[in-house]
NUTIDREN-442063 format. One record per residue (C-alpha): residue number from 1; residue in three letters; x, y, z. Coordinates in pm, whole numbers, plus 50000, padded with zeros to 5 digits. Example, Ala and Ser with C-alpha at 12.3 -4.5 7.8 and 13.67 -1.06 7.14 Angstrom:
BEGIN
(site 1, "ala", (51230, 49550, 50780))
(site 2, "ser", (51367, 49894, 50714))
//
This chain:
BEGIN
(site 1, "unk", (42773, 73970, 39685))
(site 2, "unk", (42795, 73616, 39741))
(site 3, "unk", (42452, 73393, 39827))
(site 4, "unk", (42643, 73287, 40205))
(site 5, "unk", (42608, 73674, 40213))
(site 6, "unk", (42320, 73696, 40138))
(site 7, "unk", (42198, 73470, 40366))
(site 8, "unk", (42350, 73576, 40632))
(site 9, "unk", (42153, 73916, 40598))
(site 10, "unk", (41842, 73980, 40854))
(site 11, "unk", (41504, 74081, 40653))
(site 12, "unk", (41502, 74397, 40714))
(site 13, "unk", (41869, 74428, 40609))
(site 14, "unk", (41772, 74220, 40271))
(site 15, "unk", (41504, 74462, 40201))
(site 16, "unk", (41754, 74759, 40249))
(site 17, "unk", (41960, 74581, 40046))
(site 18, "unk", (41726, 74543, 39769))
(site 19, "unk", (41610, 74888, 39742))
(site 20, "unk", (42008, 75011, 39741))
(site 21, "unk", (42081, 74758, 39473))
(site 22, "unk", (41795, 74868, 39285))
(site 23, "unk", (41891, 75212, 39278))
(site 24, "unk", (42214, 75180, 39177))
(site 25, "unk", (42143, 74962, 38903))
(site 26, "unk", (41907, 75222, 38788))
(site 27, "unk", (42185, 75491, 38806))
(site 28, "unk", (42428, 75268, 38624))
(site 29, "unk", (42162, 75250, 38358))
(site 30, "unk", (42116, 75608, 38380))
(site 31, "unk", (42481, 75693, 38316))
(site 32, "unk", (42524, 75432, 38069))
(site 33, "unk", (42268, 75588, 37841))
(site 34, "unk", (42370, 75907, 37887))
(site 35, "unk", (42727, 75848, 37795))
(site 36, "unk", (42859, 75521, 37831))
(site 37, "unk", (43051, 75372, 38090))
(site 38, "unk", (43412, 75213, 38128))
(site 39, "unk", (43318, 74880, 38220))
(site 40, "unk", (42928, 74790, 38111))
(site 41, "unk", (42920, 74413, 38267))
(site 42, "unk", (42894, 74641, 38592))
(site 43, "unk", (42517, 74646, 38475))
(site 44, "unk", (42503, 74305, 38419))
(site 45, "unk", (42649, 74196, 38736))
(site 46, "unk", (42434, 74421, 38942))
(site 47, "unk", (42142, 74294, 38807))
(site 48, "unk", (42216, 73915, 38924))
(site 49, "unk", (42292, 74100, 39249))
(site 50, "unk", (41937, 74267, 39256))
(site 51, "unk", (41771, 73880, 39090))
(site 52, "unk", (41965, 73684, 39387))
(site 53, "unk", (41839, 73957, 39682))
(site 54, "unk", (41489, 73915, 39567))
(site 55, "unk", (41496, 73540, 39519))
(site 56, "unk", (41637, 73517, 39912))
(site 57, "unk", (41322, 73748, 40003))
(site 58, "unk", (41094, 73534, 39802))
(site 59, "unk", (41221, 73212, 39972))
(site 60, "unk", (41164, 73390, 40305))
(site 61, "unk", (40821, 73483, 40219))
(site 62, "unk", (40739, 73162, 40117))
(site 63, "unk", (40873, 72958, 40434))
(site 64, "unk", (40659, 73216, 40628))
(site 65, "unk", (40333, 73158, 40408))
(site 66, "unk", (40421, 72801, 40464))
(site 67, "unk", (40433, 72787, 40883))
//
């Protein structure tokens, strides 16, 4: 997911978005320990997904704190 994407997202959508990343990074972790997967930079690039969602929320929450 790119950070126009991102952007582009309402908050409520972003938050969504945030707990459905979270859980599937959590299941790729899951199946990765259990036996592991084909392709493990999956993990890695669904974390930066998860990192840039909350930053976006974090810069929203801010510019609201701020008005």
């Amino acid at each position: 997911m790119k950070n126009k994407d991102i952007i582009a997202l309402s908050d409520q959508e972003l938050i969504d978005k945030v707990k459905e990343e979270k859980a599937a990074l959590g299941k790729l972790k899951l199946n990765h320990n259990v036996s592991p997967i084909e392709n493990p930079i999956k993990i890695r690039d669904n974390r930066k997904v998860v990192a840039r969602l909350q930053t976006e929320a974090t810069k929203r929450k801010n510019a609201k704190a701020a008005k």
